[in-house]
VOLUMDO-982119 format. One record per atom (N, C-alpha, C): residue in one letter; y, z, x. Coordinates in steps of 0.1 Angstrom, whole numbers, plus 5000, padded with zeros to 4 digits. Example, Ala and Ser with C-alpha at 12.3 -4.5 7.8 and 13.67 -1.06 7.14 Angstrom:
BEGIN
A494350785132A495550785123A496750785132S497850715128S498950715137S500050795129
***
This chain:
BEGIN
X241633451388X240333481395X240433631400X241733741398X241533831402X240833931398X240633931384X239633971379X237933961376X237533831390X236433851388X235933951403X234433921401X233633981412X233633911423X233933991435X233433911449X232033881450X231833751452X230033741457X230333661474X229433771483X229233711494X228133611495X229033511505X228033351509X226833421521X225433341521X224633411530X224933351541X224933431549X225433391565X224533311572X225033201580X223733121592X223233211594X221733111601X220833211608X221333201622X221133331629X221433341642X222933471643X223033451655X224233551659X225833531650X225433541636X226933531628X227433641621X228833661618X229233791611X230533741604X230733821598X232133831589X232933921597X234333791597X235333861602X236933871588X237733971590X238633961578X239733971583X240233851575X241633871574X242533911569X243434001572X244434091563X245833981567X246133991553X247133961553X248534031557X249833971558X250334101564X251334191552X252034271554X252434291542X253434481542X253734481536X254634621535X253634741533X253734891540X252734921534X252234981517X253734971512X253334971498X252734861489X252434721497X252134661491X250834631489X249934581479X248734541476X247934491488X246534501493X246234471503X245534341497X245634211504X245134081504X244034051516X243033991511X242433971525X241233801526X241033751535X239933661539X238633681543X237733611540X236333711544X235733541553X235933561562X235333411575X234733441584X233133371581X231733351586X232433271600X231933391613X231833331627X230433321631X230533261646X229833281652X230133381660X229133501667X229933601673X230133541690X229333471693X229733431703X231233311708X231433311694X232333221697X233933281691X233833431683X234533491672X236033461682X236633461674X238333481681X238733631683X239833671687X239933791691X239833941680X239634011674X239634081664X239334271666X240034321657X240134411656X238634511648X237734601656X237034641649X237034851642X237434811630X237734961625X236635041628X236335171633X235635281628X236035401621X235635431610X236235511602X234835581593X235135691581X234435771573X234435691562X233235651556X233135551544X233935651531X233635811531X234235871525X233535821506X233935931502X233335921490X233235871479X232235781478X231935681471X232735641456X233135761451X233535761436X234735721438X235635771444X237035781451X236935641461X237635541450X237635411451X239035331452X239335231456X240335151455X240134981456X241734901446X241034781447X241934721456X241134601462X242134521474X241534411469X242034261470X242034151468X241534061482X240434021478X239333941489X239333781489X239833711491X239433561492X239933551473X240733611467X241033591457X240433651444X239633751450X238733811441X239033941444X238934051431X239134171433X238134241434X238034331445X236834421445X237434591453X236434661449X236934781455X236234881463X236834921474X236634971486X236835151483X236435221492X236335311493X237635381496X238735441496X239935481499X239535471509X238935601518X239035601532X239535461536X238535371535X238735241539X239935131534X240435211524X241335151519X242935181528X243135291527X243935361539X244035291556X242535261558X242435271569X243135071576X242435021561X243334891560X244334861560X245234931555X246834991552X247035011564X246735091570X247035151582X247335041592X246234951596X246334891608X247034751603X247334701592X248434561583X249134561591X249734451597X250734441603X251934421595X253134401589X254334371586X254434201586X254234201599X254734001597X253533921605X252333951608X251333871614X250233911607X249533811605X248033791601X246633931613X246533961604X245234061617X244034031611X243134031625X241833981628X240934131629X240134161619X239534261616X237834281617X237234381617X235834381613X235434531607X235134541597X234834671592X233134661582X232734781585X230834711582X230834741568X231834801559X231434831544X231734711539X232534601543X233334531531X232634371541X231934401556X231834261560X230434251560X230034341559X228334311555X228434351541X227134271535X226834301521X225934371523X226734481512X225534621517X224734621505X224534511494X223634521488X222134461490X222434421500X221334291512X220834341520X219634431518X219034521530X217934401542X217934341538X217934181550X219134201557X220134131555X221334161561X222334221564X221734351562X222134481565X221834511579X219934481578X219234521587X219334431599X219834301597X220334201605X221634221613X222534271605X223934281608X223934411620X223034551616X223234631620X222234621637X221634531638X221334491653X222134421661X223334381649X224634331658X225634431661X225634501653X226834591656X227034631668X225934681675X226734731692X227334631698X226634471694X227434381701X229034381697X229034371686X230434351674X231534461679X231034571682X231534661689X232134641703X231134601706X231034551723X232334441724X232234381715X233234241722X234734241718X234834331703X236334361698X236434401706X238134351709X239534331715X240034491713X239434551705X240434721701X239534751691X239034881689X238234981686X239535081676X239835041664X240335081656X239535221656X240435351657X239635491652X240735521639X240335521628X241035591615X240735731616X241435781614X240735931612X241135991601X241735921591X242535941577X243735991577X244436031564X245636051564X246436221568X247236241570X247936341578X248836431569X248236491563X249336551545X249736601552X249236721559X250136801569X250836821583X251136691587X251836661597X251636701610X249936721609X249736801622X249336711632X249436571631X248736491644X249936481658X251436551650X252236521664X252036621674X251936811667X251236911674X249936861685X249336821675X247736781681X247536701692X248136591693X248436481702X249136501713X250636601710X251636631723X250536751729X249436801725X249036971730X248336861740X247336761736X246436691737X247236621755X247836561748X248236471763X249136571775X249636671768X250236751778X249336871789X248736891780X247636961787X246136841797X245836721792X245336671801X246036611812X247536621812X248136581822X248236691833X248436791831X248336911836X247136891840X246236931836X244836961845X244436861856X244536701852X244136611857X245736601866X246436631868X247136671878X247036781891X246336861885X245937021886X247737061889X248437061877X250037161878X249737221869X248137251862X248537371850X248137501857X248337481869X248837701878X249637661887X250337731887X251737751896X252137911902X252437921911X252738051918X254738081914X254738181905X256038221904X256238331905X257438401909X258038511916X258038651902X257838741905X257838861895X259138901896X259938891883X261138941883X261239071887X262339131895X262939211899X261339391909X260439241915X259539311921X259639261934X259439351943X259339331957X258639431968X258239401979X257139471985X257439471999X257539572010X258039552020X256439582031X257139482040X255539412047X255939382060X255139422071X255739452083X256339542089X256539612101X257339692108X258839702108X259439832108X260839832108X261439762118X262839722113X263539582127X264239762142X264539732144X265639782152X265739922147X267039832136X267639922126X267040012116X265840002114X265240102110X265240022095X265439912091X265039822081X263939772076X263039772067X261939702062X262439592058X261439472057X261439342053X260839302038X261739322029X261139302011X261139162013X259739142003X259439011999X259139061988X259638901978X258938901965X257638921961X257138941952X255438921946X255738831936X254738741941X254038611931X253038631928X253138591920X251638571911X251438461908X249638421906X249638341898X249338271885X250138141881X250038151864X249738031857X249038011852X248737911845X250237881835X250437711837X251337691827X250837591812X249437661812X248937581797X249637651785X249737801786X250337841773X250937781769X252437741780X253637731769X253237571768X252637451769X252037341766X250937401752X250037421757X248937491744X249437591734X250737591725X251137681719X250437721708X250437781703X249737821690X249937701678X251037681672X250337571665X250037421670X250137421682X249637301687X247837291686X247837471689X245937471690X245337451675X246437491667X246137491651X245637381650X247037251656X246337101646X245337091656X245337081670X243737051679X242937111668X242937231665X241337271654X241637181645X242137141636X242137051625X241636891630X242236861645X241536751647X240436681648X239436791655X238436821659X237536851648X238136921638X237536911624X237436791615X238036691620X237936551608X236736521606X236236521595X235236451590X234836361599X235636271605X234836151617X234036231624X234336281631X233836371639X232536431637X231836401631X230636431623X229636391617X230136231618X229336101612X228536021626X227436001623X226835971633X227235821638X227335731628X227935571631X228735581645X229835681641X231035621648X230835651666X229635721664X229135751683X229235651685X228335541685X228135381693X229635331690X230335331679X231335221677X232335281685X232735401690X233735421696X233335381711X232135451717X231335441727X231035331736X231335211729X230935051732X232735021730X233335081731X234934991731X235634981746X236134811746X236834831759X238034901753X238634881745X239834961742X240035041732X240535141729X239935261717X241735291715X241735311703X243135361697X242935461684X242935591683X243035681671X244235701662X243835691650X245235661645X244835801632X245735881630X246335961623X247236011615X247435961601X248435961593X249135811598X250235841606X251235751613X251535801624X251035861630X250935901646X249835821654X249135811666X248135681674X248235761685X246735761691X246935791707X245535751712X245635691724X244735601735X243335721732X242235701729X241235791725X240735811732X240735801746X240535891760X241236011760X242436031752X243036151755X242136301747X241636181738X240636341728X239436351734X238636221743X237636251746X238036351765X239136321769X239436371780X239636551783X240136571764X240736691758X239136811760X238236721751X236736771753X236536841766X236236721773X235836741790X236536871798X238036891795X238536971804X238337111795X238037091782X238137211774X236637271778X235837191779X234437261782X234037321797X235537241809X234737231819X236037311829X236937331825X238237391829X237937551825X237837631839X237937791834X239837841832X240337741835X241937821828X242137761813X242037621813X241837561801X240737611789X239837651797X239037731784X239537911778X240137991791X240838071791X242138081772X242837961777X244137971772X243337881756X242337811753X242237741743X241437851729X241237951735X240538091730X239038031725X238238141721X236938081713X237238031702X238138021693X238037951680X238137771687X239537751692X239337611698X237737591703X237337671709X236037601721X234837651712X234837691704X233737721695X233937571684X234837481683X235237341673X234937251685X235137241697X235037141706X233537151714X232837251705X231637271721X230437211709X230937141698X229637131686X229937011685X230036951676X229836761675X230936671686X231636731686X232836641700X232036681710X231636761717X231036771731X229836691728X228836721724X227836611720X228036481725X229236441716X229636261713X229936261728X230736371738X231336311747X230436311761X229336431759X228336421770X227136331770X226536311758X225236211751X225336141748X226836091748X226835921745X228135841747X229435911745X230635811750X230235791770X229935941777X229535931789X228335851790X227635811786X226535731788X226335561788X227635501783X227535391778X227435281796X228035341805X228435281816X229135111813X230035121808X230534991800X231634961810X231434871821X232534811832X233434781821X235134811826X236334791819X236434871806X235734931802X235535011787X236535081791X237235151779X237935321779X237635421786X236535471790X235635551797X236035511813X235435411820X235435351829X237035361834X237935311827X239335301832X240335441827X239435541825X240635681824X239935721838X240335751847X240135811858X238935951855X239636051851X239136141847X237536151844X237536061834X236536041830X235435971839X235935851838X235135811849X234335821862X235236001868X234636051878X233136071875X233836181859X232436201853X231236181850X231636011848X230435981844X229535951856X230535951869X229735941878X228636091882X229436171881X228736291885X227436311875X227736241864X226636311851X225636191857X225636071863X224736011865X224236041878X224336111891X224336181897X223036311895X223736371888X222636501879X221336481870X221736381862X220936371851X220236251855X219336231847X218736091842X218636091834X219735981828X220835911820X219135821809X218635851802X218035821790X218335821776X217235701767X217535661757X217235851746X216335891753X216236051748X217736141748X218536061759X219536191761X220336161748X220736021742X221735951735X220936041717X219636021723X218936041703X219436201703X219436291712X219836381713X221036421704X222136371707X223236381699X222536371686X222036281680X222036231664X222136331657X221136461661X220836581658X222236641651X223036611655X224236671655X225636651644X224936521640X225836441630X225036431617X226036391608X225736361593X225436181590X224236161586X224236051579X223536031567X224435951559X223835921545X222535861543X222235781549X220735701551X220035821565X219235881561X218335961572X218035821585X217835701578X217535641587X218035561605X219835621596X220635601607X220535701618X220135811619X219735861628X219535821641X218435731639X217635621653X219035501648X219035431641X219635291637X220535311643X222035381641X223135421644X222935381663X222135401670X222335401685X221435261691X221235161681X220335091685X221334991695X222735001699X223734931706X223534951715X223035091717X223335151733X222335101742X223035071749X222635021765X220835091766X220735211763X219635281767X218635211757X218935151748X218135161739X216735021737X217634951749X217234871752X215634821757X214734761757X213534801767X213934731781X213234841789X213234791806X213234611801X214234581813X214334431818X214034331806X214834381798X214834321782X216334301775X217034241767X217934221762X217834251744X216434311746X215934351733X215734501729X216334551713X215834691718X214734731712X215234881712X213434951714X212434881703X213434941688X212734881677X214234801668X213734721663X214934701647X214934731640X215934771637X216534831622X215434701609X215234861602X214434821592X214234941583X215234881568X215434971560X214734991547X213134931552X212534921545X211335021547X211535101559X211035161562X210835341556X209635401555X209835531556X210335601566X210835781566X211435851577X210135891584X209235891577X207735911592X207335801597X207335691592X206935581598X208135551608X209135581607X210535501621X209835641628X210235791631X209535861634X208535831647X207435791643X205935771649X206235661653X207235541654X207835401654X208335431669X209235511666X210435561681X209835651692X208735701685X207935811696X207235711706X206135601696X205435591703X206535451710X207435411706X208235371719X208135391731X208935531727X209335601742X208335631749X207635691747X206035721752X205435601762X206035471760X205635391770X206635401780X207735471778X208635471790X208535611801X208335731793X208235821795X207535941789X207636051791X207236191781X208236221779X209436241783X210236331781X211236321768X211036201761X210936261747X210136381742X209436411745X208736551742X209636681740X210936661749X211236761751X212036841735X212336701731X212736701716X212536731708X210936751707X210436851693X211236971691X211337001677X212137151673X210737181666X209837201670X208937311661X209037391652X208537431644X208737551633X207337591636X207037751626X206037781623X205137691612X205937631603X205437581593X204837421596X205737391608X205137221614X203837251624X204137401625X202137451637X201137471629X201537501615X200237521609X199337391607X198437441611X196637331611X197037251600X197237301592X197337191580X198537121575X199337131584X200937051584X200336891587X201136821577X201136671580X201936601588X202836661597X203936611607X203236611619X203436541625X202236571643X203436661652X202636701657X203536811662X204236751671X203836651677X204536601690X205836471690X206436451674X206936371673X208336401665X209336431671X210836471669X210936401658X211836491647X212536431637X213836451641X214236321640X215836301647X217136341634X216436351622X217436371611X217136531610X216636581615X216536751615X217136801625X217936901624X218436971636X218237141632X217537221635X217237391638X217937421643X219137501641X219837601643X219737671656X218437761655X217837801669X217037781675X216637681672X215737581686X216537611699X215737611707X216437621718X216837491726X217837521732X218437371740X217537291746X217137181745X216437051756X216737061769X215937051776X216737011792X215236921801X215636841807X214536761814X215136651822X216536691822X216836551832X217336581850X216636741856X216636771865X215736791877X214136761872X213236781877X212136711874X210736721883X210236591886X208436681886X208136701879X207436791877X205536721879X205436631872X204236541873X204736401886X205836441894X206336311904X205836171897X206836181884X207036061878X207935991886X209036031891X210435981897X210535961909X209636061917X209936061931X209035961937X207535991932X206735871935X206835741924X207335691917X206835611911X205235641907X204935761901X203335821900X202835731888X201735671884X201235591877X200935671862X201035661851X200835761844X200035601829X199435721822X199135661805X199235721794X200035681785X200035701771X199935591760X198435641750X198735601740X198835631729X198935601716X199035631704X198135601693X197135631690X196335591680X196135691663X196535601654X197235681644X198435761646X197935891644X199336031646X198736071658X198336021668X197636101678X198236031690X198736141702X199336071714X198436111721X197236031730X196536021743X197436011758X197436151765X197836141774X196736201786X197736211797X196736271810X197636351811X196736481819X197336651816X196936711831X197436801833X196836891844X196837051835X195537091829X196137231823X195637361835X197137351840X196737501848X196737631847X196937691831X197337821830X197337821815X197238011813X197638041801X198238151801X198938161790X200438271786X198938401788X199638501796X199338671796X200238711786X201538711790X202638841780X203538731783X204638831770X205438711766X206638821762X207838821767X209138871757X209238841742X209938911738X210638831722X211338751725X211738731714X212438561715X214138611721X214438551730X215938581736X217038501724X218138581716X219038531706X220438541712X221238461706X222538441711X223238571712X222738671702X223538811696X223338861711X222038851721X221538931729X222338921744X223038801742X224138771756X225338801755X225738901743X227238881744X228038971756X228638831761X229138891772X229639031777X230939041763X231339191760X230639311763X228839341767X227939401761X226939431773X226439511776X225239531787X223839431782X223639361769X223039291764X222139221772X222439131781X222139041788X221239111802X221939231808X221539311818X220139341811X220139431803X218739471793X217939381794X218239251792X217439121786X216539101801X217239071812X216739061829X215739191830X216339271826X215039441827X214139431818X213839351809X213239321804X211939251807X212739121812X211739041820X211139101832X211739201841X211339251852X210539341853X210439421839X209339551838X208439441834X208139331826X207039201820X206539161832X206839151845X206139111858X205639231862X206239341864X205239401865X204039511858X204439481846X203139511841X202239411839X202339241843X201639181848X200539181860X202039231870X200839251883X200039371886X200039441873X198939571874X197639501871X197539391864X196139321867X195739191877X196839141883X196739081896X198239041902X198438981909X200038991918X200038841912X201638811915X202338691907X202338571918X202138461920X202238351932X203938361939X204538461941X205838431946X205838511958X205238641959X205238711972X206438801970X206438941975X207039051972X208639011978X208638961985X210038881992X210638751980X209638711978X210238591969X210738621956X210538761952X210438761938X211438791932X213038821938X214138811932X214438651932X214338541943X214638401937X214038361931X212538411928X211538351916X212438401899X212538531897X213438561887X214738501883X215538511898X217138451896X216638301891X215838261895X215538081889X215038071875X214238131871X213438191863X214338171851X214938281849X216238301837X217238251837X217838141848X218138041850X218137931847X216337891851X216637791851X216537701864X217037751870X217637681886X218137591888X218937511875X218937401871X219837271880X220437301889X221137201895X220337221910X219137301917X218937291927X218237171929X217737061925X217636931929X218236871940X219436861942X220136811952X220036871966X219937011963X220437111977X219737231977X218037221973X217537321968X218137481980X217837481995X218137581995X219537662000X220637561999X221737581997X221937661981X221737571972X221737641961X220737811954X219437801963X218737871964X219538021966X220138021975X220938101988X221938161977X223038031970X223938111961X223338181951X222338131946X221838181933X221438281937X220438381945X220438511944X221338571945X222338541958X223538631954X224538661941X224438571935X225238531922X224338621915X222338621914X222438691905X222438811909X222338851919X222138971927X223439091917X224439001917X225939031915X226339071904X225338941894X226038951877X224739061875X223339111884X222839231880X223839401881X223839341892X225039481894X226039541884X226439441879X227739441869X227139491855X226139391852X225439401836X224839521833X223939551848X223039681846X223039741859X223839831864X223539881875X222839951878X221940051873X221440161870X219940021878X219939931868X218339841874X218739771885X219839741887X220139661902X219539751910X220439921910X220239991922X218740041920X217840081913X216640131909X215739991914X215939881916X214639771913X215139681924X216339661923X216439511931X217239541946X217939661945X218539681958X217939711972X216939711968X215639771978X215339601989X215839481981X215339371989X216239361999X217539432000X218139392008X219039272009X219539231993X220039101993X221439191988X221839161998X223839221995X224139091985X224839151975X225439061971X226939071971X227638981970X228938931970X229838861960X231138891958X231938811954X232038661950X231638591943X231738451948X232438411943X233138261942X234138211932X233638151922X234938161912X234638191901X233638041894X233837961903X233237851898X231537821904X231237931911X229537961914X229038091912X230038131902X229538241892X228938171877X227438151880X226438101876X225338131862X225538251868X223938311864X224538331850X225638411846X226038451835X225338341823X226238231827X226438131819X225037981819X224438041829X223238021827X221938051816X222038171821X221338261815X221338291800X222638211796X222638251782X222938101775X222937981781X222737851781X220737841775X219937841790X218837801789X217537921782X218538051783X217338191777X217738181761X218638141756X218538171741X217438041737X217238181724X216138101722X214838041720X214638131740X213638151742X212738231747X211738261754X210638401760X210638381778X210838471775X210338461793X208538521796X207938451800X206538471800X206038471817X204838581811X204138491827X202338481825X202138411834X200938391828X199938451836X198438381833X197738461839X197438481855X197638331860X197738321870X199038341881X199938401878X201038481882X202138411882X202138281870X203338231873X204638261862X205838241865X207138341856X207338241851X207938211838X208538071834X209638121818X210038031814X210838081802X210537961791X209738011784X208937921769X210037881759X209037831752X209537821733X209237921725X210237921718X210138091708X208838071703X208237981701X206938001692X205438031701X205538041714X204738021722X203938181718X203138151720X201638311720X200538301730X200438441734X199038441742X198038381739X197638311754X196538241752X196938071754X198138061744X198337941749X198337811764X198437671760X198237671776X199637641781X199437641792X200737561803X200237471812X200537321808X200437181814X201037081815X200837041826X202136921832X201136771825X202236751815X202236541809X202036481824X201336391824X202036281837X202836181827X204036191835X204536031822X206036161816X206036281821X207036391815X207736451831X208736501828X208936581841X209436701838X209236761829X208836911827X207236961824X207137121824X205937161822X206037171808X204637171800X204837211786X204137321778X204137381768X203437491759X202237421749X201237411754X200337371744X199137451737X198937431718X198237561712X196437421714X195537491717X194337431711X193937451702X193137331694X193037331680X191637331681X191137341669X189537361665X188437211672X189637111672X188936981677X188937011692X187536961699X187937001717X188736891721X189336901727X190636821736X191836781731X191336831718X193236831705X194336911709X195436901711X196437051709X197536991701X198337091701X199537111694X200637101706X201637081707X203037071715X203737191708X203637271713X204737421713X205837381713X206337351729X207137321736X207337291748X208537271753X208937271770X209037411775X208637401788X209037521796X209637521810X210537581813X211037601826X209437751834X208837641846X207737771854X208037721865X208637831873X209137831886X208337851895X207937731907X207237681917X206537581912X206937501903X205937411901X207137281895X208137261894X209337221884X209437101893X208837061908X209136971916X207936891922X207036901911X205836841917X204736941928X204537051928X204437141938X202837111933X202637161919X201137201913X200037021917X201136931914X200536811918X200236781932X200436831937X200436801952X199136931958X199137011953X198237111954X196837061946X196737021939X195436981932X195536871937X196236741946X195736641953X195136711964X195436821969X195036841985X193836901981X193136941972X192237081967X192337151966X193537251970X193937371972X194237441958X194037361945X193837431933X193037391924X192337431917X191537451909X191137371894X192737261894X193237211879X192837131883X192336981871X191836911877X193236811865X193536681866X193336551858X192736521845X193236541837X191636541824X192936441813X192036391800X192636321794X192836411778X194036411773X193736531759X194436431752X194436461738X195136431730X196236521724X197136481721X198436571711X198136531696X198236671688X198336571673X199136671663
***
């Protein structure tokens, strides 16, 4: 029989899956295996692999229920790998346990998978084989260095050889009192050596790391174990590696840009948009300390949405465009309010515009702030583009689009009031309710990564920029902030402001000094010429509310700093043009950039914008009292 073909039996209806049995075996030996229909509620304990299906041609054969069939190497390896020697193992892997020639039960299986995920006993990570022996580098850099930080012993105060400094008044005898000098020193180098950072870059480089599947399957595990060549380590320690490499100023220091330039692109993603998001009591996440502070703080800050998770997708590779959305349908978010059901099902029968317009108009009953998602092009604004402008392609990611943000502010008081909002969808068309209070006067160029380099007065220029754009604004009327307000209107402005939610004028307070500070430094010549006249001394601050820098070249690339006609500052989408409007979604909690179209009450979605004094419900509360001019009206997006 070894030479015939495996044919899969069709599975009961209801909650069933294939679980496999590997037999156990040497690892040079042939891999043997069982293929047995459970119930998943009833499954016994089992091992679920995540791994790179890896390339299709590049094949191997393993023996199934007595029949030969052949698997993908990756997968083949990855079987090898986890065999035990002298016990039978309890497995699940989705190439070999679903039949993937059954797009029925494909599309069935793949609405289980978060669960399948969810309930295995251990979250197998393969990450392939190790030719060059770098996983023991990678791993000892890995755990040594998150012990250190998460200890905080990576700085220590040690004595300068053969230096000393005499401090105080002579004794009696006409003696001074030498004391040593200490300094202080980070002890990540000699942990972070040079080829330790080698194999971390090669880690961080694996092909996994890149594939969109493996977000939910690692994401949903109570227990996670990465396995590499023949090396293994607890996979909190890579996602822990992330966190402190992004969020550690000594650790980012000592890991140089090439490390943080590999960890700040698809691993940060995985580890901010979705392993932090899953809130999985007892998961991996939950029981590394570390981590788990995190995710408290990120839920804290943010609002934690199914938008924040599709976010990532952007970011990864998948073979079917359609795993994009499919890939995340496990996640917790994905779910509808007070439902055990999610948003939509997988269905691979589907077109990529039809899931598309499928997921938009989802979300759109939950919120706007999918909106914030669109990547616009010139070619998606033109009148005669067949894509609606207002509905994200999750399999496309633009280069320089600028970053999303919307999970800080409350702009139409969707959040604060419970404010009543409506959207619908009729064809390619979203019906919403709008407040349009304004249109773009002048506008910067587009702000580019080249333009912040820190090295560079770049950034200083970029702020003088914006500052001579206000006022040749207010040569045809004055701006809503008041001659006093108009350095925190700016510092927020190019900013962003983005964490004052909590403590607005605590944080208020740091931030002009901070930018007051990083002006001085970038462009002094405009500090002292423009801004020293308010009278805001600025100061030293520590190094961890030194802000603005790393703001400013976060939320401005990108994009324009504009102001409009009515005197408000704000920082657009690169595509935005005079004339455009600026209006708050109810149902969104950002402001947005909208073009009008030939049809009356049609527009186009630009983009999002950060416009300061309005980011907290300020404009809505003003047009409830009468005190402005905008009224409520209903438009369409298309």
């Amino acid at each position: 029989m070894e030479n015939a073909a495996y044919s899969y039996d069709v599975l009961p209806q209801g909650r069933w899956f294939r679980q496999l049995h590997i037999h156990p075996g040497k690892p040079e030996d042939p891999i043997r295996c069982d293929m047995v229909a459970v119930a998943l509620d009833e499954a016994p304990p089992f091992k679920a692999l995540s791994y790179v299906w890896g390339d299709p041609t590049q094949v191997a054969s393993i023996t199934c229920a007595g029949f030969q069939r052949e698997v993908t190497v990756s997968l083949f390896e990855g079987l090898r790998r986890i065999r035990s020697p002298d016990v039978m193992e309890v497995a699940w892997a989705d190439a070999i346990c679903i039949n993937q020639s059954d797009n029925a039960e494909k599309a069935q299986q793949v609405d289980l998978m978060g669960v399948i995920y969810d309930t295995a006993a251990e979250v197998i990570v393969w990450l392939g084989n190790d030719p060059d022996n770098s996983a023991e580098d990678a791993f000892a850099g890995l755990i040594g260095s998150n012990h250190a930080v998460g200890t905080n012993t990576h700085n220590t105060w040690i004595t300068v050889p053969g230096s000393e400094i005499a401090l105080g008044e002579p004794n009696k005898d006409g003696d001074l009192q030498y004391y040593p000098i200490r300094e202080y020193k980070s002890t990540l180098p000699s942990i972070l050596t040079t080829p330790r950072l080698e194999a971390i870059k090669k880690l961080y480089r694996l092909t996994w790391f890149t594939r969109v599947w493996v977000l939910q399957e690692v994401g949903l595990a109570t227990s996670a174990t990465a396995y590499w060549g023949d090396r293994s380590i607890a996979f909190g320690e890579i996602a822990m590696f992330i966190h402190h490499g992004m969020s550690d100023e000594n650790m980012i220091t000592t890991l140089g840009q090439d490390v943080k330039d590999v960890i700040s692109g698809p691993p940060y993603y995985a580890f901010w948009n979705v392993w932090s998001t899953y809130d999985k009591k007892g998961g991996w996440v939950d029981t590394t300390p570390v981590l788990n502070e995190f995710t408290k703080v990120l839920a804290a800050e943010c609002n934690i949405d199914f938008v924040l998770v599709l976010e990532a997708s952007r970011r990864f590779n998948a073979t079917n465009p359609l795993d994009h959305v499919f890939a995340f349908l496990g996640h917790p978010k994905a779910l509808l309010p007070g439902t055990r059901r999610p948003l939509i099902q997988a269905n691979y029968g589907l077109d990529l515009p039809s899931l598309h317009l499928m997921v938009a108009s989802r979300l759109a009953e939950q919120s706007l702030n999918f909106l914030v998602q669109v990547q616009n092009t010139e070619e998606t604004l033109r009148v005669d583009n067949q894509v609606s402008s207002w509905v994200p392609q999750w399999n496309v990611n633009i280069p320089d689009a600028p970053s999303a943000f919307w999970e800080a502010w409350d702009a139409s008081l969707r959040l604060s009031r419970q404010a009543p909002w409506t959207a619908s969808v009729t064809g390619s068309k979203l019906s919403v309710e709008a407040l349009l209070f304004d249109t773009v006067s002048l506008h910067t160029d587009t702000m580019r990564e080249a333009d912040f380099d820190r090295y560079s007065s770049g950034a200083g220029k970029l702020i003088e920029e914006c500052w001579n754009l206000t006022e040749q604004a207010s040569k045809a009327g004055p701006h809503v902030y008041g001659d006093e307000g108009a350095p925190l209107a700016l510092a927020s402005t190019v900013t962003c402001n983005y964490r004052s939610s909590r403590n607005r004028a605590n944080d208020d307070d740091s931030l002009v000094k901070d930018f007051m500070q990083y002006c001085a430094i970038m462009n002094e010549e405009f500090y002292l010429d423009k801004l020293k006249r308010y009278g805001v001394e600025y100061r030293l601050l520590p190094m961890s509310q030194r802000l603005t820098g790393t703001k400013f070249t976060n939320y401005g690339t990108n994009r324009r700093f504009f102001v409009t006609q009515g005197g408000y500052w704000g920082l657009g989408p690169p595509l935005m043009q005079e004339n455009d409007v600026c209006a708050i979604l109810f149902g969104g909690d950002v402001p947005f950039v909208l073009r009008p179209t030939s049809e009356q009450g049609d527009f186009q979605l630009v983009g999002q914008a950060y416009i300061h004094g309005i980011m907290y419900g300020e404009l809505v509360e003003k047009c409830e009292a009468g005190t402005s001019d905008c009224k409520r009206m209903k438009i369409q997006l298309v």
